[in-house]
C-alpha positions in Angstrom: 62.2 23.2 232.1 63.8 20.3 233.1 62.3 18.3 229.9 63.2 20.8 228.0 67.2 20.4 229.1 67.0 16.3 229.0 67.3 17.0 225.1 70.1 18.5 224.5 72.7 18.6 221.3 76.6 19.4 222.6 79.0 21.4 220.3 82.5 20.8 220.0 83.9 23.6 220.3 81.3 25.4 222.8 81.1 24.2 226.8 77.7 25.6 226.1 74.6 22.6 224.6 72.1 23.7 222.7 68.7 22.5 224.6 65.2 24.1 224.7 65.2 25.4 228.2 65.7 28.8 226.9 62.2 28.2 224.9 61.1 27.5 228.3 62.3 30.7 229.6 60.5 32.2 227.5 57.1 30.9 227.5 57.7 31.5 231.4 57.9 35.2 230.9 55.2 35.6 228.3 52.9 33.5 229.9 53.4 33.5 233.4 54.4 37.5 233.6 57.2 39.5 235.2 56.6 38.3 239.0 55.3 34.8 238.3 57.5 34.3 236.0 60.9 35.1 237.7 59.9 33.1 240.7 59.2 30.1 238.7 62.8 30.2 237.1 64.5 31.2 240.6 62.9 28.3 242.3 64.0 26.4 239.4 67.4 27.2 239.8 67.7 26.4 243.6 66.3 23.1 242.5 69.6 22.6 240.7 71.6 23.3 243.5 70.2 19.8 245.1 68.8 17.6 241.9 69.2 17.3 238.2 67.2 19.6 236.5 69.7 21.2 234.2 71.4 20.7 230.9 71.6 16.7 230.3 70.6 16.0 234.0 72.9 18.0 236.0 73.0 19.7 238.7 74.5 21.4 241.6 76.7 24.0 242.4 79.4 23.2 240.3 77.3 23.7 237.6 75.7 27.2 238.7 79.5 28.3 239.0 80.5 26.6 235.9 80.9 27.9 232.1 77.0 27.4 231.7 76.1 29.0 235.0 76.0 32.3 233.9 73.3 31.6 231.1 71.1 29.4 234.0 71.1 32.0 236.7 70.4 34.8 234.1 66.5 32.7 233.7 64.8 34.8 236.5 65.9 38.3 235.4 65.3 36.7 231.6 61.8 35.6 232.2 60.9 39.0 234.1 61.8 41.5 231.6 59.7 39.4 229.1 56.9 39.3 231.1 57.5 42.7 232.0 57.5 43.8 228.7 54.4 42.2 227.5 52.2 43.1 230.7 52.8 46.9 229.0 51.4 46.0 225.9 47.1 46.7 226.1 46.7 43.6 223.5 50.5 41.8 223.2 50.4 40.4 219.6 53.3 38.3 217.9 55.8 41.6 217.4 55.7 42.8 220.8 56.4 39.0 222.3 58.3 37.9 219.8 60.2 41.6 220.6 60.6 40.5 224.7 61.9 37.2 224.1 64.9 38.3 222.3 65.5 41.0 224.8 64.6 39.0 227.7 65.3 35.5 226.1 68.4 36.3 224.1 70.2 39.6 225.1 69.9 39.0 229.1 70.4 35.8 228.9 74.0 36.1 226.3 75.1 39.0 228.1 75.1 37.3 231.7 75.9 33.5 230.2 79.0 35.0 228.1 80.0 37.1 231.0 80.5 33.9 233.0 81.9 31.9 230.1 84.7 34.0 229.5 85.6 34.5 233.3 85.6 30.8 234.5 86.8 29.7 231.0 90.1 32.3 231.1 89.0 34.0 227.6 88.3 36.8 226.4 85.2 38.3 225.7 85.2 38.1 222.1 86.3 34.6 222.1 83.5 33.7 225.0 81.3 35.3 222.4 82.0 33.3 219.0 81.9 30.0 221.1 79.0 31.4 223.6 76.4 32.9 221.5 77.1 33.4 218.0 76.4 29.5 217.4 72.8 29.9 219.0 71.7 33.0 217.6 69.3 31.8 214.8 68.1 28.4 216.5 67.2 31.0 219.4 65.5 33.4 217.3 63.5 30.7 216.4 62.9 29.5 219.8 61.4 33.3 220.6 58.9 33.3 217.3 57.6 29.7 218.2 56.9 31.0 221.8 55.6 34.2 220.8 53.1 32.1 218.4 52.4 29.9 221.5 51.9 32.6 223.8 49.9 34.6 221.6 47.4 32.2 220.4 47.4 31.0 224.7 46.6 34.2 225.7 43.8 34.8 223.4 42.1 32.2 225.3 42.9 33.5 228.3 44.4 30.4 229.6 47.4 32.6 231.1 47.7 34.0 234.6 47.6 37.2 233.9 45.9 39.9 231.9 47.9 42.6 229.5 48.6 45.6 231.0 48.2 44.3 234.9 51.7 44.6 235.6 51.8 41.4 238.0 
């Protein structure tokens, strides 16, 4: 995760970078499941409170209550319901990941990261919207069909933690 934000591309007009961690929230869910998975993004997001594991190599509390903390603290509750989702599947092919991610990886994560935006930025919703999300929609859709690949052809290997259908 905290590769993943090291790389990031700012917008002009967003407060919001594009970076990979949201690829990273994903694979999280799919591969890790619901339980694993949201502990491993929570831990990661009390790391940020003391060292520089977000977006460009910040950190800290400012950041969590910032324009971009919304989207950050959204990562547990993100990479549960993708890993909750795919633990119901009996055999979790492409669709059904690919399905959870945006769910999880894009609609939890826009709706609580666009929430915050517009509050600490003094917008609107609408506005927080067009700057917040629209701009990442299809670089994020891509983001949820590469992990899906990833954690499809993973999992067929069984080199993830947990088994369809276990409900971790």
């Amino acid at each position: 995760m905290t590769v993943l934000g090291y790389v990031e591309i700012p917008l002009p007009f967003s407060p919001v970078p594009i970076t990979g961690q949201t690829f990273g929230v994903m694979l999280a869910g799919a591969l890790l499941g619901s339980r694993l998975g949201f502990l491993a993004l929570a831990v990661f997001d009390l790391t940020g409170l003391a060292f520089p594991v977000f977006a460009g190599g910040s950190g800290g509390l400012a950041v969590l209550a910032g324009p971009t903390g919304g989207y950050i603290l959204s990562w547990p509750l993100a990479a549960w319901l993708i890993g909750y989702l795919t633990e119901r599947a009996p055999r979790p092919g492409f669709l059904r990941i690919f399905a959870a991610n945006v769910l999880g990886g894009i609609v939890v994560i826009y709706a609580l990261g666009v929430t915050q935006l517009a509050l600490v930025a003094h917008i609107g919703f609408l506005p927080a919207f067009l700057r917040g999300a629209v701009p990442f929609i299809p670089g994020d859709l891509l983001k949820c069909a590469a992990a899906a690949i990833m954690a499809e052809r993973l999992s067929a290997y069984h080199l993830v933690p947990h088994q369809a259908g276990a409900g971790s």
